[in-house]
N, C-alpha and C positions, 0 to 999 in steps of 0.2 A: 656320796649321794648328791652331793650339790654339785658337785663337777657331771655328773651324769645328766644333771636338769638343765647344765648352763648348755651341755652340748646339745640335748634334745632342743633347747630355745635357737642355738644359731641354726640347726638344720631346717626347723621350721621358718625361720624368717629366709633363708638359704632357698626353700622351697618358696615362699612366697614372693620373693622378688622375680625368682624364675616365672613363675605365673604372669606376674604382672608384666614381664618383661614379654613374652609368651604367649597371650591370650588362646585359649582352644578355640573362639567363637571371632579373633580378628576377621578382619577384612582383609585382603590382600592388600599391599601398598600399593595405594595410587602414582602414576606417573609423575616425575619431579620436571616441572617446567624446566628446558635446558638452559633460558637467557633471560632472569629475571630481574637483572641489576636494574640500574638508572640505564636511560636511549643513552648514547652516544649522539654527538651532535650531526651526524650524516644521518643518523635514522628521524632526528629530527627537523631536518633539513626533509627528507623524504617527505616526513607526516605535514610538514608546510605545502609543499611541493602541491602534493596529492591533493589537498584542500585546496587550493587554490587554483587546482584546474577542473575541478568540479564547478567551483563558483565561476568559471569563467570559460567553458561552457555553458554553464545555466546561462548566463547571460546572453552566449550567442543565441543558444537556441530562444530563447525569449525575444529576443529582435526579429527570426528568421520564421518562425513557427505562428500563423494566424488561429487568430481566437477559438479554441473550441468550444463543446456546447456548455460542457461545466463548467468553464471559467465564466460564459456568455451569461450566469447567472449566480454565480457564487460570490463575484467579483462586487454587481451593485446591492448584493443581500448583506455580504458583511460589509459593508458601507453603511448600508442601510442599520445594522446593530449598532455601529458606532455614533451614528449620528440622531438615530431615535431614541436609541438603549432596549429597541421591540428586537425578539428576536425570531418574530410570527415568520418573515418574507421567507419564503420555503424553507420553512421548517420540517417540512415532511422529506426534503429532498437530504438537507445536512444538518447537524449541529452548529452553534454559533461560532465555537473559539476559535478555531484554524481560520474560517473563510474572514473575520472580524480580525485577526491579525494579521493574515497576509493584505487585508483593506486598508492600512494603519497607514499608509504612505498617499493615501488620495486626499487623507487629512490635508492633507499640505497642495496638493494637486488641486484641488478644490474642484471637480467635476460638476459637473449643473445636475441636480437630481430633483424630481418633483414629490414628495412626500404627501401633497396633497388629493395624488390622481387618484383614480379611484384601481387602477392597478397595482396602486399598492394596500390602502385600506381593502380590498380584496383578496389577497396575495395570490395573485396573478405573476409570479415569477417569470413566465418569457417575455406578456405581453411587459412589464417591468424592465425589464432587459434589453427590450428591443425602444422604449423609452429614451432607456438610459443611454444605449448607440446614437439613436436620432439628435438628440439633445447635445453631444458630444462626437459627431460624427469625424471632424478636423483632425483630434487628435486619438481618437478611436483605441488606434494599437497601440500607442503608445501610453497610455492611462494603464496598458496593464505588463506595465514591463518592470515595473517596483512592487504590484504584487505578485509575481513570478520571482521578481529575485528572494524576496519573503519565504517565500516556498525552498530556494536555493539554501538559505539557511538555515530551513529546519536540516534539510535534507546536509548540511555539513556540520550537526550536531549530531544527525542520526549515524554520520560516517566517523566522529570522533567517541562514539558511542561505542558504535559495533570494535573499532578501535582499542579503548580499553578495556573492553569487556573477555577481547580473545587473547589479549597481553593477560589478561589477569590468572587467565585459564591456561593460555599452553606457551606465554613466552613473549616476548617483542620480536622476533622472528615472525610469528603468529602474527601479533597484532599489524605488523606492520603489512604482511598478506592478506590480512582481513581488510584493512583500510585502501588498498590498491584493489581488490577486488568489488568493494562495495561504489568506492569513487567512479571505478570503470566498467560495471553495472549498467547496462541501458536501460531497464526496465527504472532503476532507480535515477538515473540522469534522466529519464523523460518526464518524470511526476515532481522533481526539482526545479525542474522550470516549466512547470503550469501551477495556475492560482487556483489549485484546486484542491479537496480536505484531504488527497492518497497520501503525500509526503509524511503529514502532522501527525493522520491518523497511525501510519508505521513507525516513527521517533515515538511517541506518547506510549504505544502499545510496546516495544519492544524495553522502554525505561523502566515502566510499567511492571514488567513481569522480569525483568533484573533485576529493580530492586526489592521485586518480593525476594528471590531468591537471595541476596544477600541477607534479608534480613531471617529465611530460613535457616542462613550458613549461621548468624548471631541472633537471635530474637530478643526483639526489645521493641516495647511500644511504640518510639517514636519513628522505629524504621517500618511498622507494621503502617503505620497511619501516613509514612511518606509516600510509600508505594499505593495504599490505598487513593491517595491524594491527586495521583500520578497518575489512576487506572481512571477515577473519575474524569479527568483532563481529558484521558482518549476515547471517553464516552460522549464527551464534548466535543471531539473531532471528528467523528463517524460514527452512525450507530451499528455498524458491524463489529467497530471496535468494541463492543463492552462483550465480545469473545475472549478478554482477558480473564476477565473473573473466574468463566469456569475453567480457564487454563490454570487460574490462581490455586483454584479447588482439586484441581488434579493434581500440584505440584504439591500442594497440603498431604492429601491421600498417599499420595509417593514416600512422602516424604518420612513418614510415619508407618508406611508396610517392608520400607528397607531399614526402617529403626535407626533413623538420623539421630532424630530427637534422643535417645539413650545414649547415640556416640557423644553428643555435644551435652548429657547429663541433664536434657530437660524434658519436663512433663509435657507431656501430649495436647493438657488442659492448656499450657499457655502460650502450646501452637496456636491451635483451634483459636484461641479468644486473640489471637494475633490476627488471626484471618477477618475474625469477624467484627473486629477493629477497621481492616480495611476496608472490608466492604461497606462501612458505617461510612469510614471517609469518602469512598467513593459516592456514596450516593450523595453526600452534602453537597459534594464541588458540582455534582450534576444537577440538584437542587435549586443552589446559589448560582447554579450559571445560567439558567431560568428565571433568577429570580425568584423563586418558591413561588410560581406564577400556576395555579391550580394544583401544586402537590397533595399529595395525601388524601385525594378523592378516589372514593370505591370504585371500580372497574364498572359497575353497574349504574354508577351513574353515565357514565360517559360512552358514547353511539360509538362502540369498535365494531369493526367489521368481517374482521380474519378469523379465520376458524380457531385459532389458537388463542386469542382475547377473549375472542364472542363463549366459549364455552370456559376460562375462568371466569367470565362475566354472570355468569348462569349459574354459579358453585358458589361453593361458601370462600373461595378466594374474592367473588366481587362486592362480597358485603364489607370489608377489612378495607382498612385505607395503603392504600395502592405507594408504595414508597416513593413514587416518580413525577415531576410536572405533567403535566396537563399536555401540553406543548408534545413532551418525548415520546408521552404515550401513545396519541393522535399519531404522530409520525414514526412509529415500530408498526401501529396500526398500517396503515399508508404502505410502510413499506414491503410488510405482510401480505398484502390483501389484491394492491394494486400494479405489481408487476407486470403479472401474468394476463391483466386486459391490455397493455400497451405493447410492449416485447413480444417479437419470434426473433430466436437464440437462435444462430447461425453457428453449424460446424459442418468443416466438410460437407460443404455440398448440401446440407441439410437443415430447415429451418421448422422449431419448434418452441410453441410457449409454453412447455414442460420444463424445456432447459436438457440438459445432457449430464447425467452423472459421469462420463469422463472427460469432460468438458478440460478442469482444471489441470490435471494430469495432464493432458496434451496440450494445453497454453505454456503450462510451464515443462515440457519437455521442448516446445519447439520455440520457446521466447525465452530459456535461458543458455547463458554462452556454453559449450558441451564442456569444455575445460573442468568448469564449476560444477557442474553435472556430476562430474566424474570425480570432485572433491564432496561432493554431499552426500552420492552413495558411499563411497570410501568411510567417511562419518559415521555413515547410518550403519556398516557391517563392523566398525570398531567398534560402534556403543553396546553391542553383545559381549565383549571382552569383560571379564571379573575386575579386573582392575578399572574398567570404568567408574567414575564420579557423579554420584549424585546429581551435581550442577550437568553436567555433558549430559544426562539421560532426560534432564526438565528442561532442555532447551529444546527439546524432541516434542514436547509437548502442546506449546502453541501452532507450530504447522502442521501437525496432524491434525489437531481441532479444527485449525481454518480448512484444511482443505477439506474433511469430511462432513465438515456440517456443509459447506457450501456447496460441495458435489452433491450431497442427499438432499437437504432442507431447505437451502436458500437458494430458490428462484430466479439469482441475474446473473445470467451467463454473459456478462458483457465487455470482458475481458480480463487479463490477467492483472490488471491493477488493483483487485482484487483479495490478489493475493500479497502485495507489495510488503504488509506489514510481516509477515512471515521471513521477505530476504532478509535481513539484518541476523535474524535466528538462523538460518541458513549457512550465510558467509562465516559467522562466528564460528560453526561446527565444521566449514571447510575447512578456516585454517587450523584447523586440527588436525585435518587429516593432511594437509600441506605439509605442516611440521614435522609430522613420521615420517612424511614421503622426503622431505627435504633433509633428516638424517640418513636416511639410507640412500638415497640417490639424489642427490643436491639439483644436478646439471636438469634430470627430468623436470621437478616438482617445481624449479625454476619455468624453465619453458611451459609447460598447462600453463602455469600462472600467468606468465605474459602473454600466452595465448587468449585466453580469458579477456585480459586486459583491452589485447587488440581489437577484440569484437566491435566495442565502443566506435573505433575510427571506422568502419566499413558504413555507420550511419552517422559520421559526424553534424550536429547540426540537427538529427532527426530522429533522434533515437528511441522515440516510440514505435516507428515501423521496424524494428529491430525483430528479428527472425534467423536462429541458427541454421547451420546447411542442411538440416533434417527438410529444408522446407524446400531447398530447387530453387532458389531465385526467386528477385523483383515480381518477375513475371508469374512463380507460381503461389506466394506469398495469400492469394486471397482464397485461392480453393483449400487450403486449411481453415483460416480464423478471422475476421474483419474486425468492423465498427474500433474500439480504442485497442485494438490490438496494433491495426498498421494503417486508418484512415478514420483520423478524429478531427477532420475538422481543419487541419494545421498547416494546409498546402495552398492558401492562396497567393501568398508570395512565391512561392515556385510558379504556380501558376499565370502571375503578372509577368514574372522574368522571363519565361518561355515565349507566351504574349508578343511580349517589348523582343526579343531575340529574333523570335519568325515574324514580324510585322504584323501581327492577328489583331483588328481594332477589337472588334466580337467575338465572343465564346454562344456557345449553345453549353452551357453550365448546372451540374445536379453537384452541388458540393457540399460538404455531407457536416456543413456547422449552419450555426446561425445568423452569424454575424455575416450583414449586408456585403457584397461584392466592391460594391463602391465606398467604402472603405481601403479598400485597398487599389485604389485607382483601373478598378475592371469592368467593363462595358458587358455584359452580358444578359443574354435572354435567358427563356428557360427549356430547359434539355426536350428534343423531342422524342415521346413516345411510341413514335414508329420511323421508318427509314426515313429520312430529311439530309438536305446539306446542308453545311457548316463545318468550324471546328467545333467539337463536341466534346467535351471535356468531364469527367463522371469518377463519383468516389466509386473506389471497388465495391463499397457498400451499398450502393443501388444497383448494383449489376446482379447481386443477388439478393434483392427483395427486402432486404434487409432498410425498412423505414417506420423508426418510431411514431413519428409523426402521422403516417398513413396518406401522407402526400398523392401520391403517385399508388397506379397498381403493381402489385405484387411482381411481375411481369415486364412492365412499362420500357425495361431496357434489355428485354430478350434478344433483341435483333440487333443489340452489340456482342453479346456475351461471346462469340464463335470467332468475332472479329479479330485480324492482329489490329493491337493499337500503335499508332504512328510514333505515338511517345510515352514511357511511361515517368509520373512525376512522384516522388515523395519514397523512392526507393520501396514504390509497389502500389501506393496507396491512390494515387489517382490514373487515371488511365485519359489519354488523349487520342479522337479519332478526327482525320479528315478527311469526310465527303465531301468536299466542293465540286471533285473529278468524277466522281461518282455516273455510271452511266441510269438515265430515268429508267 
């Protein structure tokens, strides 16, 4: 009897190990990273390499690249935080921290700023702006060549980022494909060296929503409130950026309907209060970056304008205090409401202040290098594989979000910079698919990638007007997409050198920034709006109507558009015509 009970006991524990050994209800095994050891010093030699010619790039292009509009004003606004502690001076336009850190170096440069004028207790940001040039006109360009390089460093934390993040995921293999691809990036080399909030707002958003997912992969308070902490930051570097949180909220949702939380043996409840931890964090750092400067006032006190305030303002949402400054709110207001009287969106040939729901789609089919293209659908058709990882299918989650709320909902089709904060999420899941490709056929998965790589040099020095061959050339570069896609402003230096090169004392000039001419040592008039001689000089942005300002008519440069131009400058972005020979 007992010998029969001992044996019934090991057959059941016999059977029980099998089970657990076993599960009916596993998951299939996830992929084992192939090369997870410590780098080898050549690979870290590369990871120096790579960073280091990103930062020096940035540099060039920061010397070579004239002011555009958003530096024309981001530049003396966060000056202006540092040195009042107000963070009013368009505040409708940015958040304080990015443009107040990339400002950090004029400390020392000590610029002449009037804080008195009545453009600023106004917040008149151009007329400010254009203050702050007059005041400083000697050394003009050169005042914002330390907040460009500011920029450069966000943007080589954001490359040491995407970095370890696809090391951690598919390998150093990976990682070090992810860091060559994101370094050799045009779209992300041209927002690295301007002093403008794209770069910050992409680092802050993409840390952001990695370290929530790490702390999905382990939950624990302190990583719940880092990431939250981290999300608030990129709230304070763009307000498009607080599209992390409901990425946050998706990734929670995901994260709980594939039953993570049961793999790793934790309760739901202390997801959820993980989440909502963060978003506690987040809203403080956005708070205290305000300074609790009008927070916590009802909707209904405060005059919002956009259809989507003005009716919580009318609900029993506007009687409850409002979690946000005063400040943030006015300017999501702002940015809600007043697009759509200043903007006509230019695509193909066609201008509208609706904007284009495939606007972004076709920016980034034709502004990014096909290589990468062809690694991120590669991504996107493995992340249906069962063996796919949780983490690979919530990286999927932020560029979806960005791109469909901004194709449906948000109103500024003004270029793919846009989308910037999305690359990092991108490159990461390319080199995933690099890595497959790079087991099974090395010599290919190599070449895309250097492929990729190379895109960078065909605009060295310019790499905002950067445009794959989907687009035909220099020349046909503007009949797709304009304004900061491929002429922001950035071509007066080319402009001078041409100048100085064909003997030109005068231009007849429409050039498509703010920043005065004579700053950059250039004599010119102003572009004429019907047939005249001269050399005539014109962004491709007023060639098609395309003027925020409302300068000029809509039309104004019709009677170039048919023309060949004599020169084109900026690898597309400026166009040069001379009439002098011109018969009357």
């Amino acid at each position: 009897m007992v010998k029969k009970r001992k044996k019934k006991k090991v057959v059941k524990e016999q059977a029980s190990q099998a089970a657990q050994a076993v599960p009916e209800t596993a998951a299939p095994p996830a992929p084992v990273p192939v090369d997870t050891g410590p780098l080898p010093r050549w690979a870290m030699a590369a990871v120096v390499a790579c960073v280091l010619f990103f930062l020096a790039h940035a540099a060039y292009c920061a010397r070579v690249n004239s002011v555009t509009p958003d530096e024309y004003v981001h530049v003396p606004a966060g000056l202006s935080v540092l040195q009042t502690g107000s963070a009013r001076m368009d505040h409708a336009g940015s958040p304080p921290l990015v443009r107040a850190f990339e400002a950090l170096p004029l400390l020392l440069q000590k610029p002449d700023v009037d804080y008195e004028s009545r453009t600023f207790e106004k917040d008149m940001k151009y007329a400010f702006g254009w203050d702050f040039m007059r005041r400083n006109m000697a050394r003009y360009h050169a005042l914002f060549f330390w907040p460009r390089m500011m920029a450069a460093l966000l943007g080589a934390l954001c490359a040491l980022l995407v970095f370890a993040a696809a090391r951690s995921l598919y390998g150093n293999t990976a990682g070090l494909a992810a860091l060559a691809l994101f370094c050799f990036l045009p779209e992300a080399a041209a927002h690295a060296s301007l002093a403008t909030v794209d770069m910050g707002a992409a680092l802050l958003v993409f840390a952001a929503f990695w370290m929530y997912l790490r702390y999905l992969d382990n939950p624990g308070a302190a990583h719940a409130a880092a990431a939250g902490a981290v999300a608030g930051m990129a709230l304070l570097a763009k307000y498009s950026a607080a599209l992390v949180l409901p990425a946050m909220l998706l990734a929670t949702v995901l994260y709980q309907v594939q039953g993570e939380h049961r793999k790793r043996g934790v309760m739901a409840s202390r997801v959820w209060s993980g989440f909502a931890l963060a978003c506690a964090a987040a809203l403080f750092v956005v708070n205290a970056g305000f300074g609790f400067d009008g927070s916590f006032q009802p909707l209904a006190s405060q005059a919002v304008q956009s259809p989507l305030l003005k009716s919580m303002a009318q609900g029993v949402m506007g009687r409850i205090p409002f979690p946000l400054p005063a400040l943030y709110v006015n300017a999501l207001d702002a940015q809600m409401f007043k697009k759509e009287l200043y903007f006509n969106y230019y695509l193909m040939g066609h201008l509208s202040k609706q904007g284009f729901p495939q606007y972004f789609l076709m920016a980034l089919a034709l502004k990014t290098p096909l290589p990468l293209l062809g690694f991120v659908l590669g991504a996107f058709v493995l992340s249906f594989r069962k063996t796919t990882r949780f983490t690979e299918i919530a990286l999927w989650l932020p560029p979806l979000l960005f791109v469909t709320v901004f194709s449906l909902y948000i109103k500024v089709d003004l270029g793919v910079r846009y989308m910037l904060p999305i690359m990092p999420f991108l490159v990461v899941l390319a080199s995933g698919a690099f890595v497959r490709l790079w087991q099974w056929r090395r010599e290919l998965a190599g070449a895309l990638a250097a492929m990729s790589c190379a895109s960078l040099l065909f605009v060295f020095g310019n790499p905002l007007a950067y445009f794959n061959t989907l687009s035909g050339g220099d020349a046909n570069k503007h009949l797709f997409l304009v304004e900061s896609n491929l002429d922001w402003g950035q071509n007066l230096v080319r402009l001078k050198n041409y100048m100085d090169k064909n003997d030109i004392e005068t231009v007849r000039l429409a050039s498509y920034t703010l920043a005065a001419p004579q700053a950059y040592g250039i004599k010119s008039e102003w572009a004429p709006c019907e047939p005249d001689k001269g050399v005539i000089a014109i962004s491709v942005n007023y060639l098609h109507g395309v003027d925020p300002f409302l300068n000029r008519p809509r039309d104004c440069f019709d009677w170039l558009r048919n023309r060949k131009p004599d020169a084109i400058l900026g690898h597309g972005g400026m166009f040069v015509y001379d009439t002098r020979k011109d018969s009357d």
